[in-house]
C-alpha positions in Angstrom: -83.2 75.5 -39.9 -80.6 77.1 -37.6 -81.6 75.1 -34.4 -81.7 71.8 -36.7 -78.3 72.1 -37.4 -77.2 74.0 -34.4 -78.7 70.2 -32.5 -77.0 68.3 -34.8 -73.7 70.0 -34.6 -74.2 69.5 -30.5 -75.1 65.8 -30.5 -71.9 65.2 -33.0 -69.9 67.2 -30.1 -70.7 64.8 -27.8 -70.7 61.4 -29.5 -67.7 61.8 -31.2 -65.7 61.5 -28.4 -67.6 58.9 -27.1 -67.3 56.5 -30.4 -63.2 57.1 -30.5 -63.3 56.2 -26.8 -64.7 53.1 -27.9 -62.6 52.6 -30.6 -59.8 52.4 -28.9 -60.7 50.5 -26.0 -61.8 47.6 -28.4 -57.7 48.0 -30.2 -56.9 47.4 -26.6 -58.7 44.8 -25.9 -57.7 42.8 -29.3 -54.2 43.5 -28.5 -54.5 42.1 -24.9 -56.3 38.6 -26.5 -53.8 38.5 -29.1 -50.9 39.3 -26.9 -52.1 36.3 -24.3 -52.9 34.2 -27.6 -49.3 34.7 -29.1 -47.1 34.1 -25.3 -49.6 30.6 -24.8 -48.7 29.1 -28.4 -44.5 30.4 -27.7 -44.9 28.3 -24.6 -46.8 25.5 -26.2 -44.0 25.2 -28.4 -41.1 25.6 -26.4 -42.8 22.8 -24.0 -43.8 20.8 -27.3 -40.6 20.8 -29.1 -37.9 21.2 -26.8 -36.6 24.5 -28.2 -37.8 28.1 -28.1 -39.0 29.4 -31.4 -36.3 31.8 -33.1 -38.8 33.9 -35.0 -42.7 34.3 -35.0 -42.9 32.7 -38.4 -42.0 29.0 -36.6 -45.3 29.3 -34.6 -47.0 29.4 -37.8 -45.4 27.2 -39.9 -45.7 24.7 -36.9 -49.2 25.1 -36.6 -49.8 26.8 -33.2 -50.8 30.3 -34.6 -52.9 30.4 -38.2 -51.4 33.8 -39.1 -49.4 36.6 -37.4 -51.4 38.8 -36.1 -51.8 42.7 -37.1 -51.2 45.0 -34.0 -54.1 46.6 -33.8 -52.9 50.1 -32.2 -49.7 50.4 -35.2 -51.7 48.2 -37.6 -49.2 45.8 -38.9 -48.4 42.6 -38.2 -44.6 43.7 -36.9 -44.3 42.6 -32.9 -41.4 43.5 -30.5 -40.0 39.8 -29.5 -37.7 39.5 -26.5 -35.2 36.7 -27.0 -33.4 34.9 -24.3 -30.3 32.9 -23.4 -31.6 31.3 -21.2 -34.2 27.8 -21.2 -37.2 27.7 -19.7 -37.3 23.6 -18.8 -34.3 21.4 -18.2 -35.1 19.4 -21.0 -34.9 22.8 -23.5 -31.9 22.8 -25.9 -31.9 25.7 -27.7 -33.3 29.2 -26.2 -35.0 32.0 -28.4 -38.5 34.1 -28.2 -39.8 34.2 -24.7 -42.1 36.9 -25.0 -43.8 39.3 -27.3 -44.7 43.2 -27.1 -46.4 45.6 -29.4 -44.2 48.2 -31.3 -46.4 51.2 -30.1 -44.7 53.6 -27.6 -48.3 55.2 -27.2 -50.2 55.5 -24.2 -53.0 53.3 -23.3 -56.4 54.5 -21.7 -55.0 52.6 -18.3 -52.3 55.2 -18.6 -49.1 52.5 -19.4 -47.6 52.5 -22.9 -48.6 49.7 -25.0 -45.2 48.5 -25.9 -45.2 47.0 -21.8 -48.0 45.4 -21.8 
């Protein structure tokens, strides 16, 4: 009974590293598909309407998101936007979100905090 649990205890040892490895390379790759899928609809709409959102909530309202996504490293749907003065076409007239970051300051598994990505 002793080496029974003694093998057990050794193959938990060893996968559960491996499962929160994997864990957290799937967050990452969630938040790069919802990071590209967030910056393509603030451009479709800055090109489509002239103006640059002001908040995240105008992407949805608008149509070009369905929901605000939840960060999946913090786990709320909170982002870091970065707001401009400055237009992106000539024909722009009012500026606003340009980009969009998560809130984390952890470090990824590339070694980079999340919060630059």
């Amino acid at each position: 009974m002793i080496i029974v649990i003694s093998i057990i205890t050794i193959l938990v040892a060893i996968a559960a590293p491996i499962y929160t490895q994997h864990i957290r390379h799937a967050r990452e790759v969630v938040l790069k598909e919802d990071l590209v899928s967030m910056r393509s609809s603030i451009d479709q709409y800055t090109q489509d309407k002239n103006k640059a959102p002001q908040d995240l909530a105008d992407l949805v309202s608008a149509g070009y998101l369905h929901a605000i996504p939840k960060d999946p490293i913090t786990n709320v749907a909170e982002w870091d936007v970065v707001q401009e003065d400055s237009v992106m076409a000539l024909d722009q007239t009012q500026p606003g979100i340009t980009d969009v970051h998560s809130k984390s300051n952890q470090m990824s598994s590339e070694g980079t905090a999340y919060n630059t990505w």
